[in-house]
SESETI-740652 format. One record per residue: x, y negated, z negated of N, C-alpha, C, CB in turn; residue in one letter. Coordinates in steps of 0.05 Angstrom, whole numbers, plus 32768, in hexadecimal, padded with zeros to 4 digits. Glycine has a CB too. Layout:
<pts>
PT     nX     nY     nZ    caX    caY    caZ     cX     cY     cZ    cbX    cbY    cbZ   rest
PT      X      Y      Z      X      Y      Z      X      Y      Z      X      Y      Z      A
...
</pts>
This chain:
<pts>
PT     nX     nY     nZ    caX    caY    caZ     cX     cY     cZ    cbX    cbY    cbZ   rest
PT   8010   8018   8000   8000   8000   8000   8011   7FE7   8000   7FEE   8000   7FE8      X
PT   8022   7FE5   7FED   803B   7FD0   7FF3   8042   7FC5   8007   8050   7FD7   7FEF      X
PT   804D   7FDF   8016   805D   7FE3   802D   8045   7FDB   804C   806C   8009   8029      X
PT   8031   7FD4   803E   8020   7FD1   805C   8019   7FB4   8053   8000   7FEA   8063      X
PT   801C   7FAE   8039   8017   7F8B   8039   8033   7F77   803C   8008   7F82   8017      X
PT   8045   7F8D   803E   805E   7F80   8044   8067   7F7B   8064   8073   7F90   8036      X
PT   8048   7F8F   806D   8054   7F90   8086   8038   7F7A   809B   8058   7FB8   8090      X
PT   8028   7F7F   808B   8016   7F6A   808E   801F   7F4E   8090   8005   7F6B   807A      X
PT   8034   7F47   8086   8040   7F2E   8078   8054   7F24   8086   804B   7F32   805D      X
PT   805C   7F39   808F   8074   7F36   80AC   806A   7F36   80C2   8089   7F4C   80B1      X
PT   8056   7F3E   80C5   8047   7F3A   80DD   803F   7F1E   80E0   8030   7F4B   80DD      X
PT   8032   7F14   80CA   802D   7EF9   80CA   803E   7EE6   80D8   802D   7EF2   80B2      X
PT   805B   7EE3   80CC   8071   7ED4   80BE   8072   7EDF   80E2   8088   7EDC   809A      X
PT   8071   7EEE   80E9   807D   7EF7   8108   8069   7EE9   811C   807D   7F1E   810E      X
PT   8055   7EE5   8113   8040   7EDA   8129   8044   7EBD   8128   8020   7EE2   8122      X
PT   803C   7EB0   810C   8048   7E99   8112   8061   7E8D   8116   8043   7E8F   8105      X
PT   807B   7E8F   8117   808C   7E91   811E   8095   7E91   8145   808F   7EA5   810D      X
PT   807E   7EA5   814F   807D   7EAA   8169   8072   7E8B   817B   8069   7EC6   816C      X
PT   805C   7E89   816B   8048   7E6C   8167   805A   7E59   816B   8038   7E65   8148      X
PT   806A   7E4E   815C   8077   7E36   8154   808E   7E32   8168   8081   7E37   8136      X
PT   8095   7E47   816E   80AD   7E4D   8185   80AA   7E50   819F   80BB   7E65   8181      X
PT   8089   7E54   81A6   8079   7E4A   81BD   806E   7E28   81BC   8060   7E60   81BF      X
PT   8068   7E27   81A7   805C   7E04   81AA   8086   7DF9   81A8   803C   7DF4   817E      X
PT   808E   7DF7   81A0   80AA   7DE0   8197   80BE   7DEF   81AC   80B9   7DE2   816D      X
PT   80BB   7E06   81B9   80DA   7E07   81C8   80D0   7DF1   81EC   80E8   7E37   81CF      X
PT   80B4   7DF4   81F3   80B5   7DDE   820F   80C9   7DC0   81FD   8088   7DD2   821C      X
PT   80C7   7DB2   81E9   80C2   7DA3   81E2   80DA   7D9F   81D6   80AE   7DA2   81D9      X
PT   80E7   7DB4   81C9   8107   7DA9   81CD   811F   7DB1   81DA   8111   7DA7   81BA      X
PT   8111   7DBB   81F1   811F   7DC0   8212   8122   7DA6   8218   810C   7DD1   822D      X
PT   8108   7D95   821B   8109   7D7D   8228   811A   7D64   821F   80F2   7D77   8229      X
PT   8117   7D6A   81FE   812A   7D63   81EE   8142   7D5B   81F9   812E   7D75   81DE      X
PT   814A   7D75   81FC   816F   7D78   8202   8168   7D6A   821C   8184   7D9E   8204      X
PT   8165   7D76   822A   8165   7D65   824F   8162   7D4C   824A   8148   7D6B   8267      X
PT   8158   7D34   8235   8159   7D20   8235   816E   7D0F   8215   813B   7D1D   8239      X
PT   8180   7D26   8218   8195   7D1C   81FD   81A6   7D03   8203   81AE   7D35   81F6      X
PT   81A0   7CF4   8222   81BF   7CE9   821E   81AE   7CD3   822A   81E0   7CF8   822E      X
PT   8191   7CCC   8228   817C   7CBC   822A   817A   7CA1   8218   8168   7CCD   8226      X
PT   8177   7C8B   8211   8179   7C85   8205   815E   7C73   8206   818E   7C82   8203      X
PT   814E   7C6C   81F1   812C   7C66   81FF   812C   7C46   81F3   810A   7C81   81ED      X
PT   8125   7C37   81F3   811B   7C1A   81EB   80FE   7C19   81E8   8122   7C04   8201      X
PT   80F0   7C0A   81DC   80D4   7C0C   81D5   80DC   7BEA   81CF   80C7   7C27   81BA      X
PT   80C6   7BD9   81E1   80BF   7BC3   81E7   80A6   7BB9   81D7   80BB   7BC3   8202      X
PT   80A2   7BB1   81C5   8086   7BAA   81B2   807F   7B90   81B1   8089   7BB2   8192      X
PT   8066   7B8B   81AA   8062   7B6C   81A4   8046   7B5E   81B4   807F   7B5C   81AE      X
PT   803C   7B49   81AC   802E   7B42   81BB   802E   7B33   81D1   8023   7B3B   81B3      X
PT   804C   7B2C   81D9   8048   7B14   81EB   806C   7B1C   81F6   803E   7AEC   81D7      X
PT   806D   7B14   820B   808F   7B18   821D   8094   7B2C   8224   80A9   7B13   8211      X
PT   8089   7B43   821F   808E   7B69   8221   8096   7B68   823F   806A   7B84   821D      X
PT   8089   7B64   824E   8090   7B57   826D   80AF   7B5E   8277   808E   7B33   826D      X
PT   80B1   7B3A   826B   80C9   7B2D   8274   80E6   7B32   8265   80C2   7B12   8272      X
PT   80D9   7B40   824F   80EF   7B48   8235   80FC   7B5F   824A   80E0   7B59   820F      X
PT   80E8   7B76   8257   80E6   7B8F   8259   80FE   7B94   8276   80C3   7B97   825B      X
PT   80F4   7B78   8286   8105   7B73   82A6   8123   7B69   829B   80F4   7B55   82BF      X
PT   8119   7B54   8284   813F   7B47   8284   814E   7B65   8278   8148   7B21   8264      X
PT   8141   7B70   8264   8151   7B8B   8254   8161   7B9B   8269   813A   7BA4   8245      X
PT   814D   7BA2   8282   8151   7BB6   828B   8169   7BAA   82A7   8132   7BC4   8290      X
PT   8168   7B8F   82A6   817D   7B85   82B8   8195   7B86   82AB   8178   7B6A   82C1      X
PT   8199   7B83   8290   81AC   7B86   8285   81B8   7BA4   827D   81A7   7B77   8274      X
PT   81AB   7BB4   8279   81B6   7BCA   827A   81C0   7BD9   8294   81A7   7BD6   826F      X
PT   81AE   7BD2   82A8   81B4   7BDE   82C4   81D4   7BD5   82D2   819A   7BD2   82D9      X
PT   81D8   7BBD   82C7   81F3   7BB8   82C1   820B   7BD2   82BF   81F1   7BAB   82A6      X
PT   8201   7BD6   82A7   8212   7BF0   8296   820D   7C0A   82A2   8207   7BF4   8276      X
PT   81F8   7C15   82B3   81F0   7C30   82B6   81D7   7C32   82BC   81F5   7C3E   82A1      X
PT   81D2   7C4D   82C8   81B2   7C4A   82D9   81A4   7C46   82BD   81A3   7C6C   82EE      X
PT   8188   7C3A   82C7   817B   7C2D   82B4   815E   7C37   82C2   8183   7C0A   82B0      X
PT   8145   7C34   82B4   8129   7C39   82BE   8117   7C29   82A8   8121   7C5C   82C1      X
PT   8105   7C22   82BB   80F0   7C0F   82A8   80D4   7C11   82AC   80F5   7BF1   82AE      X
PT   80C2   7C12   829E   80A4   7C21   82A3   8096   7C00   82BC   808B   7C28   8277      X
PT   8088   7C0D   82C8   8086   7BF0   82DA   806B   7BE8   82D2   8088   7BF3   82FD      X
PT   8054   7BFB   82CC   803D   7BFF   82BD   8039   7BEB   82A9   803E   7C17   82B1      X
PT   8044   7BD8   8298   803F   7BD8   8278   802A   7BC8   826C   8057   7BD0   8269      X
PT   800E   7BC6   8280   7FFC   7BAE   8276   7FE6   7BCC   8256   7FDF   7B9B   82A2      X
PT   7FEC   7BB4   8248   7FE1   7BB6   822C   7FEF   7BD4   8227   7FBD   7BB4   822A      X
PT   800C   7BDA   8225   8015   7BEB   8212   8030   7BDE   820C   8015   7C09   821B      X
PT   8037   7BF6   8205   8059   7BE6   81F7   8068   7BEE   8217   806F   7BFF   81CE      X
PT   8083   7BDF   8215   8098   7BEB   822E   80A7   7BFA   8229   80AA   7BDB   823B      X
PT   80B0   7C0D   823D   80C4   7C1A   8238   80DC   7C1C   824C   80BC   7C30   8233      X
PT   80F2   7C19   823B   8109   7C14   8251   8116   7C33   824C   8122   7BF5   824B      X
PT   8122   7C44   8259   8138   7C51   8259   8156   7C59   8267   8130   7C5C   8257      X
PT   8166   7C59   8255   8181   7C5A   8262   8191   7C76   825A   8192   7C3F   8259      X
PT   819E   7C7E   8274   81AB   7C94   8273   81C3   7C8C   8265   81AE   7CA1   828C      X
PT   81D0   7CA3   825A   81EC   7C98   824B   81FC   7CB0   8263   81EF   7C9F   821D      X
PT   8213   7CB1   8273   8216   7CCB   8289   822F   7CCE   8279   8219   7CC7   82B0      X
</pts>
């Protein structure tokens, strides 16, 4: 009887386990593929715009650069590769 609630118990601990390693491994695959990424987050009520174009002129300077072109009523996002 022990020996079948111990095994009951590992079964568990084995199922969820299987679970967690199906939801989190897409997610820190993508992770790594984007390690050398570096992200900016643009906030505020007013300049997000123009903050978002001068940032991204200035970094593009330094290395490829990308900028969301989208950004009416959210925040911006700039990102830069580090190679």
């Amino acid at each position: 009887m022990r020996m079948r609630n111990l095994l009951k118990q590992l079964v568990s601990k084995l199922k969820y386990l299987v679970k967690q390693t199906i939801i989190y491994l897409p997610a820190s695959l993508q992770r790594k593929r984007l390690n050398h990424v570096t992200f900016i987050g643009i906030t505020g009520s007013a300049g997000k715009t123009m903050t978002k174009d001068l940032a991204a002129a200035i970094l593009a300077q330094f290395g490829p650069c990308q900028k969301r072109h989208n950004t009416k009523k959210r925040g911006t996002i700039l990102a830069k590769y580090h190679g």
